[in-house]
C-alpha positions as CSV (number, residue, x, y, z in Angstrom):
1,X,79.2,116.3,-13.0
2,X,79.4,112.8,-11.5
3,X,76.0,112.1,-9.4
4,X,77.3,110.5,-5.4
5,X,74.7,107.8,-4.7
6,X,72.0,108.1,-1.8
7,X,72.7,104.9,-0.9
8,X,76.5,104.2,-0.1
9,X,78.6,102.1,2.7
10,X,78.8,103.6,6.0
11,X,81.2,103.0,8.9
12,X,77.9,102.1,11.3
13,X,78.6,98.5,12.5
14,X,75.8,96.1,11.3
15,X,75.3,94.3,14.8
16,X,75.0,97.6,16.4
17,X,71.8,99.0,13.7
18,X,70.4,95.7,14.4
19,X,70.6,96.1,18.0
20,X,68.7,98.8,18.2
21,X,65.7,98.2,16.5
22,X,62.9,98.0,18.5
23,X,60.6,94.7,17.6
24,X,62.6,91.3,19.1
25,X,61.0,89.4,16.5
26,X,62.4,91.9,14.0
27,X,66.3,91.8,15.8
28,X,66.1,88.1,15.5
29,X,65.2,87.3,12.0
30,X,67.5,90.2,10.9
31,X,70.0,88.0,12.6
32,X,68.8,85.2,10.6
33,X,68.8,87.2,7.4
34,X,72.9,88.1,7.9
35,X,73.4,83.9,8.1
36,X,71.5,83.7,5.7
37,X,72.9,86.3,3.0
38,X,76.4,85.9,4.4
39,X,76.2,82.1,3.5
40,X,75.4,82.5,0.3
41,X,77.3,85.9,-0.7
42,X,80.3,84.9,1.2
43,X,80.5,88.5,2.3
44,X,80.6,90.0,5.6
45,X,77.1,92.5,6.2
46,X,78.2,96.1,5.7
47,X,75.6,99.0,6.7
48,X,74.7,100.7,3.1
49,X,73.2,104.3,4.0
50,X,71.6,104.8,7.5
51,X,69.2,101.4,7.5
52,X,70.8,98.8,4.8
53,X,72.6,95.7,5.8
54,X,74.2,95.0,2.6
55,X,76.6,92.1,1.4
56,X,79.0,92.4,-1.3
57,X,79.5,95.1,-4.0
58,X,77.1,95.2,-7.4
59,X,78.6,97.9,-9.6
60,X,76.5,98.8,-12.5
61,X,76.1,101.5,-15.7
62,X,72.8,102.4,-16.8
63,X,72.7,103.2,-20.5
64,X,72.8,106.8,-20.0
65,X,76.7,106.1,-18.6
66,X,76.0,106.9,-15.0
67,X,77.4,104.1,-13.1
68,X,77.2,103.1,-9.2
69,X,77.6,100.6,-6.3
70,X,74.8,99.0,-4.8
71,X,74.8,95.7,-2.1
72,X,74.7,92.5,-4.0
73,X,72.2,91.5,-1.9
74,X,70.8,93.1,1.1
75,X,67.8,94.4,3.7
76,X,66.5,96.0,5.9
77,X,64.2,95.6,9.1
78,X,61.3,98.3,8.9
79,X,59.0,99.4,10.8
80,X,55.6,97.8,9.3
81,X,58.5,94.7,7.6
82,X,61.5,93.3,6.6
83,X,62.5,94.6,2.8
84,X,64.8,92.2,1.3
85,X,66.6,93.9,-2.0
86,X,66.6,91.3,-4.2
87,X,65.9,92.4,-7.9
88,X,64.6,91.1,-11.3
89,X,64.8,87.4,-8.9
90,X,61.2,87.9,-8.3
91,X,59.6,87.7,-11.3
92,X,60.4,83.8,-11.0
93,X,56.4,83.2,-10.3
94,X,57.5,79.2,-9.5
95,X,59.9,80.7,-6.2
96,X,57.7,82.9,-5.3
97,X,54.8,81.0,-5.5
98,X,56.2,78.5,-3.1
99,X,57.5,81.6,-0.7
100,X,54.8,81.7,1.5
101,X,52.9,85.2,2.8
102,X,55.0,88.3,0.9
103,X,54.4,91.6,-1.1
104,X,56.3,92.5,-3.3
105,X,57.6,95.8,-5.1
106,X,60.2,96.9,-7.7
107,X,63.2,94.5,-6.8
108,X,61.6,94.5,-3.3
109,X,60.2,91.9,-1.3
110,X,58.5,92.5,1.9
111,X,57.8,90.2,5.0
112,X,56.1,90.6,7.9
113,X,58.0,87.9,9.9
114,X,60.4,85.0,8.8
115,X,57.7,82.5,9.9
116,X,55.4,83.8,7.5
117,X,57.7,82.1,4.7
118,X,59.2,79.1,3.7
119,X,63.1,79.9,4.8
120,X,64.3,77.3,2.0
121,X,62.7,78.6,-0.6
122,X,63.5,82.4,0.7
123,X,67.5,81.0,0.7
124,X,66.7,79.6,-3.1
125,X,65.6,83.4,-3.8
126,X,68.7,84.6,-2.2
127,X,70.8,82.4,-4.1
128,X,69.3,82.9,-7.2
129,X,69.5,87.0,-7.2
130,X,73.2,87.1,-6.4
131,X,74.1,84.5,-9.1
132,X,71.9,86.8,-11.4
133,X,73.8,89.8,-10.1
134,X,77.3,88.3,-10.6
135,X,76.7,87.1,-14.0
136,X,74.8,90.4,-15.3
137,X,78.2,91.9,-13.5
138,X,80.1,89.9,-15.7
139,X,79.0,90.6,-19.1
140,X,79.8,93.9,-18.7
């Protein structure tokens, strides 16, 4: 029996999530993060699940043959940060190293604010994980 996703494209409009999270500071770099991500995916933000602003489509197979969609690229604004979804991008210890203050997890990079980082390089990461995406995409 096919598995559904968790984690799937909702009608909610993106601007309407982001209105209503609590923290300014949060609302407005979430705002920043759409430019951002919508600049470089050339997508328009789509709400993935009930707290994902997600750009573009990255459909994948794992070996065991389930296959899925997930946002190319995507985030969202939680409560303690903002968790950008960026992937295997941030194992590139030169970007990150020039970032600025971050966490990190599995595909996950965490920030307290925008100011904490340097938004160039941050854009260079965002870049660099949807071309990664798209190619991996293609050589399937």
């Amino acid at each position: 029996m096919a598995q559904k996703n968790k984690t799937a494209p909702t009608a909610v409009d993106p601007r309407d999530f982001i209105g209503r999270v609590d923290d300014e500071r949060k609302r407005k770099d979430s705002e920043e993060l759409i430019t951002i991500m919508q600049k470089v995916t050339g997508e328009p933000p789509r709400m993935w699940g009930p707290s994902i602003v997600g750009f573009g489509v990255n459909k994948y197979k794992y070996a065991s043959g389930r296959e899925g969609e997930i946002c190319l690229a995507g985030f969202s604004p939680r409560k303690p940060s903002l968790v950008l979804y960026l992937g295997e991008v941030l194992e590139d210890t030169e970007l990150m190293g020039r970032l600025g203050k971050h966490k990190t997890g599995k595909g996950c990079l965490y920030i307290k604010t925008l100011d904490d980082v340097d938004r160039k390089v941050l854009k260079e990461l965002v870049t660099k994980a949807v071309a990664m995406t798209r190619k991996r995409m293609e050589t399937k």
